[in-house]
Every structure is written in structure tokens, then in C-alpha cells.
C-alpha positions in Angstrom: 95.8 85.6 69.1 98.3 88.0 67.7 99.0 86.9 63.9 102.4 88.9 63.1 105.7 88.5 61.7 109.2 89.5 62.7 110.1 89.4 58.8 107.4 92.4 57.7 108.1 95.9 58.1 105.6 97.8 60.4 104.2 101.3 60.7 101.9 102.8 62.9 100.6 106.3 64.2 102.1 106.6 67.7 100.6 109.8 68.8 97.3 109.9 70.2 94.3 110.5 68.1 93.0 114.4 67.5 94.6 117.8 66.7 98.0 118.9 68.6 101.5 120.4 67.6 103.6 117.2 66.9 102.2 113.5 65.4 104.9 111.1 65.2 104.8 108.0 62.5 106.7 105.2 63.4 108.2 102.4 61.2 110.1 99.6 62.1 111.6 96.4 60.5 114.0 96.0 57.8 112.7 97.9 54.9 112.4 100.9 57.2 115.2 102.7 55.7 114.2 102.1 52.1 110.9 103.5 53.0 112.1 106.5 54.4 113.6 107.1 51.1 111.2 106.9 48.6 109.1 109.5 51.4 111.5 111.9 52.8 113.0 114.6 50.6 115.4 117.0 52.7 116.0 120.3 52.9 120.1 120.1 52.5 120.0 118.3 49.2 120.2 114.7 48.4 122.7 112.5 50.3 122.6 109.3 52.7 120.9 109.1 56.4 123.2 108.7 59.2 121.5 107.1 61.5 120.2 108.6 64.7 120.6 112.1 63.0 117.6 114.3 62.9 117.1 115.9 59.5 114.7 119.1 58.3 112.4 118.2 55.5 109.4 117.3 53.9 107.1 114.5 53.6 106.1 113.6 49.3 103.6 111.1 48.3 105.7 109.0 45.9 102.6 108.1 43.6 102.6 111.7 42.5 105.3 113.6 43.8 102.8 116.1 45.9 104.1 117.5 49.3 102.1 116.1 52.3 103.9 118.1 55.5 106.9 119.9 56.5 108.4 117.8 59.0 111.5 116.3 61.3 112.9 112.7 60.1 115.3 110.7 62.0 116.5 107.0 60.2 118.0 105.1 63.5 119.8 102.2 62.1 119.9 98.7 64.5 120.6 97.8 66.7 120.7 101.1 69.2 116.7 101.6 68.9 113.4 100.3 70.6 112.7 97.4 68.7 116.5 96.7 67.7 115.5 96.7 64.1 115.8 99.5 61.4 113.8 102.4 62.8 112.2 105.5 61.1 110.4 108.2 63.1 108.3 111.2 61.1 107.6 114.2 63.3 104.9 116.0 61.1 101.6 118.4 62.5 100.0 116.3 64.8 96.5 116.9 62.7 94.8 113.3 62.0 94.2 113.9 57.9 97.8 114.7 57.8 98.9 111.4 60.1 96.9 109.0 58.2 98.3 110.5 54.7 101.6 110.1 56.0 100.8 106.1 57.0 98.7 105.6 54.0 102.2 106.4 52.0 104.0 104.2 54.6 101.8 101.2 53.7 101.9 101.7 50.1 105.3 101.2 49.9 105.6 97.8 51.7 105.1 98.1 55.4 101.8 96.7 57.3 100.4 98.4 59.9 101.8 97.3 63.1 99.1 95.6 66.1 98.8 97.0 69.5 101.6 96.5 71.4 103.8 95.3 68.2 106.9 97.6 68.2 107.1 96.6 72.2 106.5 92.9 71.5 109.8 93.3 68.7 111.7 95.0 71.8 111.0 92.0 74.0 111.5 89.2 71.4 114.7 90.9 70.1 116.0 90.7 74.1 116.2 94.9 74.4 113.3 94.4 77.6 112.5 91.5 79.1 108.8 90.6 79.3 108.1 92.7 83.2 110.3 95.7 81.4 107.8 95.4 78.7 104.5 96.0 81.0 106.4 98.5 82.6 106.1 100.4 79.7 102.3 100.1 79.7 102.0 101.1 83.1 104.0 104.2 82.4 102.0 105.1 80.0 99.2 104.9 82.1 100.3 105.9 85.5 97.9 107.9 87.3 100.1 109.6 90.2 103.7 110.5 90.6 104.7 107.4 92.8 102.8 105.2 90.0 104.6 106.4 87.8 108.1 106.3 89.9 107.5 102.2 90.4 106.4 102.1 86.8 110.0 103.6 85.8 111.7 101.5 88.6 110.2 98.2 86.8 111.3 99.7 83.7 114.7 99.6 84.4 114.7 96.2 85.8 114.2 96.2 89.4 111.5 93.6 89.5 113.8 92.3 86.8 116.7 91.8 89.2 115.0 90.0 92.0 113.6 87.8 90.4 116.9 86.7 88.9 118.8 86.5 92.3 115.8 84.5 93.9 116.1 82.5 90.5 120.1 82.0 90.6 119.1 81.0 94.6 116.8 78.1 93.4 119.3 77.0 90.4 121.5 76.7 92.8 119.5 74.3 95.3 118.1 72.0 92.1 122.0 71.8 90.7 123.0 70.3 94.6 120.1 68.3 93.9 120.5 67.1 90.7 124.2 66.2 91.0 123.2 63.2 93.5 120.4 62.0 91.4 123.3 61.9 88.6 125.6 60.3 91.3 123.0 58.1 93.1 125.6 56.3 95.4 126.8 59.5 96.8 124.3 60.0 99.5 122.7 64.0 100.6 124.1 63.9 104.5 121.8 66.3 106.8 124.6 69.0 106.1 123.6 69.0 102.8 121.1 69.3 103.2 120.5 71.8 106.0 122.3 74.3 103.3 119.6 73.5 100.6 117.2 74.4 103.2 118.1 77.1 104.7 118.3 78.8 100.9 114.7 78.0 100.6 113.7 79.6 103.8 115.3 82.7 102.6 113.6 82.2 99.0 110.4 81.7 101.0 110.7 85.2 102.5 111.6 87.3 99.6 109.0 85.7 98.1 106.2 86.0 100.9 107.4 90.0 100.7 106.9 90.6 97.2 103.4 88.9 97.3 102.5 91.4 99.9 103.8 94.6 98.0 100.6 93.6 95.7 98.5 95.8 97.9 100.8 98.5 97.8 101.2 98.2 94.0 97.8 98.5 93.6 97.6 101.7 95.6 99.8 103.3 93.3 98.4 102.8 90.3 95.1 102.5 90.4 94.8 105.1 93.3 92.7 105.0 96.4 89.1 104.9 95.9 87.4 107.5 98.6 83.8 107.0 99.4 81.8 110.3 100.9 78.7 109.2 102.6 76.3 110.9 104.4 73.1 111.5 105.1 71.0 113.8 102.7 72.3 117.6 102.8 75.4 117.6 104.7 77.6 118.6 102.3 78.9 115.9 100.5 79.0 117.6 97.3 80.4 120.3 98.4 83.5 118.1 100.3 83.9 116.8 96.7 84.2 120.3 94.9 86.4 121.9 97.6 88.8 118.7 97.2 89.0 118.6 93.5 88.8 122.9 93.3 86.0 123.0 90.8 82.3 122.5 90.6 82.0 119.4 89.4 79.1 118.1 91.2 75.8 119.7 91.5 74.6 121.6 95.0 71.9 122.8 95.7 69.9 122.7 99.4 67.1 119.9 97.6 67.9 116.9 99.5 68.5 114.1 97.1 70.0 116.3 94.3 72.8 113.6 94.2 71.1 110.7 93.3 74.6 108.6 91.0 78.3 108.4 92.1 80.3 110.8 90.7 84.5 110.0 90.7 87.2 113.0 90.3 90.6 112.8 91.1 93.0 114.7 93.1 96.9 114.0 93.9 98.1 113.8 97.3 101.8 113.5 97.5 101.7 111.5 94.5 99.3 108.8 95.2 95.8 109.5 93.3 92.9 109.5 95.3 89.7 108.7 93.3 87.2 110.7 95.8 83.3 109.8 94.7 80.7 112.0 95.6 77.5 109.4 96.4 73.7 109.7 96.9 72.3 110.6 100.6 71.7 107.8 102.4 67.9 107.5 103.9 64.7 105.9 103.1 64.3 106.1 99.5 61.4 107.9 98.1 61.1 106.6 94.4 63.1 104.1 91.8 65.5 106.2 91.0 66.7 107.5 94.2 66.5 103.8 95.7 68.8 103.0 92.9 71.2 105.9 94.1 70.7 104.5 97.2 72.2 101.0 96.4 74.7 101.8 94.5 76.0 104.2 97.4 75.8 100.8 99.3 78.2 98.6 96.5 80.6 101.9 96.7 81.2 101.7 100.5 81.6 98.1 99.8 84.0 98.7 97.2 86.1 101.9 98.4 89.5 101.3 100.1 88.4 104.7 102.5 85.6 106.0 103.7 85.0 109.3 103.8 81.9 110.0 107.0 80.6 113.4 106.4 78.3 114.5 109.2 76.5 118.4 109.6 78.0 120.3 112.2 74.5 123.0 112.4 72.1 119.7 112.7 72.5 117.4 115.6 73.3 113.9 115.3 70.7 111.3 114.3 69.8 107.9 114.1 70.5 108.2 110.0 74.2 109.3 110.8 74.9 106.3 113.2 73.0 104.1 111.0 75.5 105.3 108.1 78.8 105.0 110.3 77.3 101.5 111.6 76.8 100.1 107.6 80.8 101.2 106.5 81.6 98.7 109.5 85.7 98.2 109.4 86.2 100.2 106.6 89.2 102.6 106.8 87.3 105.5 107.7 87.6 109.6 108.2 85.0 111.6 110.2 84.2 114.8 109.0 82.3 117.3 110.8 81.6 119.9 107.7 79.9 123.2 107.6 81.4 124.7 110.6 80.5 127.9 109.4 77.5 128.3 110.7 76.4 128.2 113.9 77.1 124.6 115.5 75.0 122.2 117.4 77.9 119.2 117.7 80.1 119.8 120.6 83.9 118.3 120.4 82.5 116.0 123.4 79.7 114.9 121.9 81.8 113.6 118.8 84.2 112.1 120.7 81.3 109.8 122.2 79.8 109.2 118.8 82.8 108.5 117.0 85.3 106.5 119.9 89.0 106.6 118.5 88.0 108.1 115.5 89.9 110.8 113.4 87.1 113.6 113.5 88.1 116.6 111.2 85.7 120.0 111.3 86.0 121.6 108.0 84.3 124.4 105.7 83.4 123.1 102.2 82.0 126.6 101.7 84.9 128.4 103.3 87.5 126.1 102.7 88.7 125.7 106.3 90.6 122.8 107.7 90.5 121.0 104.3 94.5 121.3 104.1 94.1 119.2 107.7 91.7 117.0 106.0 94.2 116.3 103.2 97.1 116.0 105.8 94.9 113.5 106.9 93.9 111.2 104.3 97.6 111.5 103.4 98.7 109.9 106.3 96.1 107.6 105.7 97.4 106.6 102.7 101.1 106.2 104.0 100.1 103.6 106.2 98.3 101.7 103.5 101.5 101.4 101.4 102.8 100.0 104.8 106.3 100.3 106.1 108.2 100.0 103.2 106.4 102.6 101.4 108.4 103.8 98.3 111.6 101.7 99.4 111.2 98.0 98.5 110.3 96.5 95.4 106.6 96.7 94.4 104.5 94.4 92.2 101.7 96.1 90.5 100.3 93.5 88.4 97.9 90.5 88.9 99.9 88.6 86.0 102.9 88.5 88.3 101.3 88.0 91.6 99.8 84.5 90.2 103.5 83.7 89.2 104.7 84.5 92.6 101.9 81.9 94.2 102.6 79.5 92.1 106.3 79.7 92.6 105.6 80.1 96.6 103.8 77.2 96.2 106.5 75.1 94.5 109.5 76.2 97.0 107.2 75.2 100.0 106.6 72.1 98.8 110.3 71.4 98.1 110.7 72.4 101.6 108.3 70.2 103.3 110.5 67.7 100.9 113.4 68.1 102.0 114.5 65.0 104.2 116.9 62.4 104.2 114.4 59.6 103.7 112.6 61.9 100.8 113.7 60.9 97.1 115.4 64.3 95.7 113.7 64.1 92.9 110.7 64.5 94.2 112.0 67.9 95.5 113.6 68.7 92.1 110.5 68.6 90.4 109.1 70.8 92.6 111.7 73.6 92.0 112.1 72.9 88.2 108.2 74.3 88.2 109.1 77.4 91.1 111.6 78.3 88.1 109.2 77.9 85.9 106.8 80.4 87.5 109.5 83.4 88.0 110.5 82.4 84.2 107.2 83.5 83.0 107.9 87.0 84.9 110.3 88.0 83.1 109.5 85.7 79.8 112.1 83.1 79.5 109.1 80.6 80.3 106.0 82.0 78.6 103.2 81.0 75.9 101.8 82.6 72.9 98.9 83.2 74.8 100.5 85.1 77.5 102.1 86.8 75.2 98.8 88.1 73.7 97.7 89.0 77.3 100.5 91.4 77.9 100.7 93.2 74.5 96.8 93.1 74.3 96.8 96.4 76.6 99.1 98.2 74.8 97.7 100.7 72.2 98.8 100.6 68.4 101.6 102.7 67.6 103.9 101.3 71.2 
């Protein structure tokens, strides 16, 4: 558990860890100010800070007066800042001896060094973010691709937010209807009543349903699609990698079984990452090691959202490359005819026969040919995994809120299936008092200590 306190001045190093032009120390709480004094000495001269003004200076070690760095300093008084509190930023060199000096001073004049996730957690509990605004933060931190990143900032500034609150103000208003007969038992619910109830439900129901499904989606965009290349031994597959990522990042040579471990690289395509892994040659293993290749190319085809079939357009087809195209089963799956550089013994017919309705792409590794078609390809791919409503509705990315969505799908069905003139009301009411409940802990109007520590867990120190 997270042991802080909203009374203690924090400071952390927000910048990440190593050598760079700018390192940024952070301190937040209500002693921020003070400590800013005692370490900043400006350029112009004594005089006060006016908040949210940044001032040229340098950074002194109060214990003996000795310059640490030349740097920017900005005092931003609450409760226009991040955390709402007092808030003192230090923009020094971003080398780590200078940083932890910097802190070190920080400390030794009253503030304790914040824990991961702190200055976010103070931004939540202050009511600047609510608790889905504050894992959007995370996730833009760590967004892989450009449409991650675009939900990411969508979450930020409270779309999820604002659906949840309407579907919310939708299910306060069914419990209240409810709730003002149990508080006025001789005035019975007549079927218009409840018909209206019910119908509000439905439509809850729905929105609900739809956001549970964007899950998948979400999960495209910010983990990326993971892109299995399998083949037999020697057809290129290392190659296909290279050529898609544009450098040499997996070993080729004309051994078979040279790639005997998956190797992942990334590449963007139109903003969605694809995590493409190179894997070992499928056929019957000769030794330990490359049976262990072997199976863990198995749990990757298992594991991979598509499948990338590479076959060798100089050799002709065997029973190893319908074996392989048999074993990814339904998988999502590309065929790719490579090495059409060199003379070719796999006619357009024959592939069409092999491969029945298949998307069968010829491409160069070597020369580069058709791989812009490949990409257009797996792009398209991709599209269609996000679904329709690709980049337009609102997208859940995060298995925290899915399990809230269940549970609060759960609760409104119930009070559905409930809803009937011979039912007690308050048997429905209960159920929607815990639907509530559920989208509460969303957003955190309903949430524990523990989920608390969940959320800010992820977050590194210094956010």
C-alpha cells in the first residue's frame, strides 16, 4: 500500500534517468515556495516570485552557499497547477549527479521524496482529474503509436469521463423513480411507469454493451498488433523482418535454422504499432535448442493477433508449407510469396489453389518490391480489427475499466429482468445502486485504497 500524506511537501526527479539537455525537479505541497527560496538565487536581484513566472538563475546548496547549476525556476502558486498545491519546477542540465544534488538539497530542507505516481494521485484527490483522467496520463506516457496516443489524450480530457457520467445521470434517474415509491409505498408503479424505467435501461444496456466491445479496439492501439512471420526454414523470414523495420536487425544468412529465438521490432503503420516477430523455421527439429525455437514459434502463432505466411517463390510448395498454413488455423492471416527476384517456380494459379480466398502478396525482401503493397495490406488489416468505428467512438483501453463495465452490465440487466409490476422495486434498486457503484469506481467517486494503489502503482516517480 501507498503510505503518503497530503500534509508533507514532496519532491521528485521527473526526467528520466541518464545524460540529456534539460532535467526537471519537481516539488509540490505547501512548503514548496519556501523551499524554492532558501535554493534559488536569481539573476535580477532579490525580490518575490510571481507565480507561474519563469525566472533565470542558479541553483545554491544552502548548507554552504556553493553553486550547484545554472538553471530555469518557475514557483506556480495553487491552485492553477497539476496537483493544485504550491508547485516548484527546476529546469537544470539534465546530467544525473547534478539532479540528485539538486533533490538532495530539496530533501534537506523539508520535503520527502514523493512515490510513484504521487504528484498525479494529489491531482486526483484534489479533484483537478478524476481517477480515468488520471490513467490517461499513464497511457500517454506510454503510448506506443499515434492513434494510442490520440485515445490516450481523448481520455485525458474526459471523454471516457463524460459517458460515463450521462449513462450514470441515466441510471440516477431510474433508481430516484424508484426510490420515490418505496418512500411512498401506497402510490403504486403502473406499467407506464414503468415502461419508461425500462426503456432507459435498454438504452443504458447498449451504450454499455458498445463500450465493452471497444476493449478490443483499445487494446490494438496501445499495445499494438502482434505480427507472427512463419515459415519454413530459408524463405526469407528474416529478411521480411529487416525490410519492414529498414535495418538489419535480425541475422541472415543461407544456413537453415540461423533463427532459432523470436525476435520483436516495431514499425508504425498509420499510427497503429505493429509488433512484427521474426520466428524460428518451422520443420523437424534437429537438436534442443532448435526444438526449443521450434515451440516457442508454436506459442507465438498462438499468441499473435496476425499471421504473417511467408512462402519461397524459387522452391515449389511442400508439405512443410501446408503443414505451417494448416497449424495457424483461423488466425488472421497474410500470404506472402517472397523472393520474387529470382527465377520463380509458384505460378499465380497454383497459389490461388494453395491458398483459396487468401490475400497472397509477392514481394522482394532483397529488392524491396511490393513491400509498400504488403504494408497497404496489413494496414487494411488492421482497420478492420479496430472495426467500424475506428477512431470515432469512445475507446476503453484498460482492463481496470472493462471489469467495471461487466459488473455494471451485469447490475442493469438484472434490474431489467426486475422490472415488473409484481417485482418489489427494491429489489430492482439494489441492483442499480451497485451498477452505480461500478461506473463510480471508473472515474473514482466509488473506489478503495487498494485500487488506488493499483492505478498509481504504474506510474513512475517524479508524475
Amino acid at each position: 500500500m501507498i503510505i503518503d500524506s497530503q500534509e508533507d511537501t514532496i519532491a521528485a526527479i521527473s526526467t528520466p534517468y541518464g545524460e540529456s539537455g534539460i532535467g526537471i525537479v519537481r516539488v509540490s505541497g505547501s512548503r514548496a515556495k519556501e523551499l524554492g527560496v532558501r535554493l534559488f538565487r536569481g539573476k535580477g536581484g532579490p525580490g518575490g516570485f510571481e507565480s507561474h513566472r519563469m525566472q533565470y538563475g542558479e541553483i545554491v546548496d544552502p548548507a554552504d552557499g556553493g553553486v550547484i547549476d545554472e538553471v530555469l525556476f518557475v514557483f506556480m502558486g495553487a491552485p492553477k497547477t497539476y496537483t493544485r498545491e504550491d508547485v516548484v519546477e527546476i529546469q537544470c542540465h539534465g546530467g544525473s549527479v547534478v539532479l540528485r544534488r539538486i533533490l538532495e538539497c530539496a530533501l534537506r530542507e523539508g520535503a520527502r521524496l514523493a512515490t510513484a505516481g504521487e504528484f498525479t494521485k494529489r491531482a486526483f484527490l484534489n479533484g483537478r482529474i478524476d481517477l480515468a483522467q488520471a490513467e490517461a496520463v499513464i497511457e500517454t506516457i506510454k503510448a506506443k503509436g499515434v492513434e494510442g496516443l490520440r485515445v490516450a489524450n481523448e481520455q485525458l480530457r474526459g471523454r471516457l469521463s463524460r459517458e460515463i457520467g450521462e449513462l450514470r445521470d441515466v441510471l440516477l434517474g431510474g433508481l430516484a423513480e424508484i426510490e420515490g415509491r418505496l418512500d411512498f409505498p401506497d402510490e403504486e408503479l403502473g406499467e407506464s411507469d414503468w415502461e419508461g424505467v425500462r426503456d432507459s435501461l435498454q438504452s443504458v444496456e447498449e451504450r454499455l454493451a458498445v463500450l465493452i466491445g471497444s476493449f478490443e479496439e483499445g487494446k490494438i492501439l496501445r499495445e499494438g498488433v502482434i505480427a507472427a512471420i512463419v515459415g519454413k526454414t530459408n524463405v526469407g523470414k528474416s529478411s521480411l523482418l529487416n525490410a519492414l523495420v529498414g535495418d538489419e536487425k535480425a541475422i541472415v544468412t543461407s544456413v537453415p535454422g540461423t533463427t532459432r529465438d523470436v525476435i520483436e521490432e516495431r514499425v508504425n503503420l498509420s499510427g497503429v504499432v505493429l509488433r512484427v516477430v521474426d520466428t524460428a523455421g518451422m520443420r523437424r527439429w534437429r537438436n534442443v535448442v532448435e526444438k526449443e525455437g521450434i515451440e516457442r514459434t508454436k506459442k507465438m502463432i498462438r499468441a499473435s493477433d496476425l499471421v504473417i505466411v511467408v512462402v519461397d517463390h524459387s522452391r515449389r510448395l511442400t508439405g512443410e508449407d501446408r503443414e505451417i498454413f494448416e497449424r495457424v488455423g483461423d488466425k488472421k492471416k497474410v500470404v506472402v510469396v517472397n523472393k520474387i527476384d529470382l527465377p520463380g517456380k509458384l505460378g499465380r494459379r497454383g497459389l490461388e489453389r494453395a491458398f483459396p480466398g487468401m490475400s497472397v502478396i509477392e514481394v522482394s525482401a532483397l529488392t524491396g518490391e511490393n513491400l509498400e503493397v504488403l504494408r497497404s495490406v496489413v494496414r487494411e488489416d488492421l482497420v478492420r480489427m479496430g472495426g467500424d468505428g475506428w477512431g470515432e467512438r469512445t475507446v476503453i483501453t484498460e482492463t481496470r475499466h472493462r471489469r467495471c463495465l461487466e459488473m455494471a452490465l451485469d447490475g442493469v440487466e438484472k434490474a431489467g429482468e426486475g422490472m415488473e409490476p409484481d417485482v418489489s422495486p427494491e429489489i430492482v434498486a439494489v441492483e442499480l445502486r451497485g451498477a452505480l457503484d461500478a461506473l463510480g469506481q471508473i472515474v473514482g467517486e466509488t473506489v478503495t485504497e487498494d485500487v488506488l494503489d493499483e492505478v498509481f502503482r504504474r506510474f513512475c516517480v517524479g508524475k
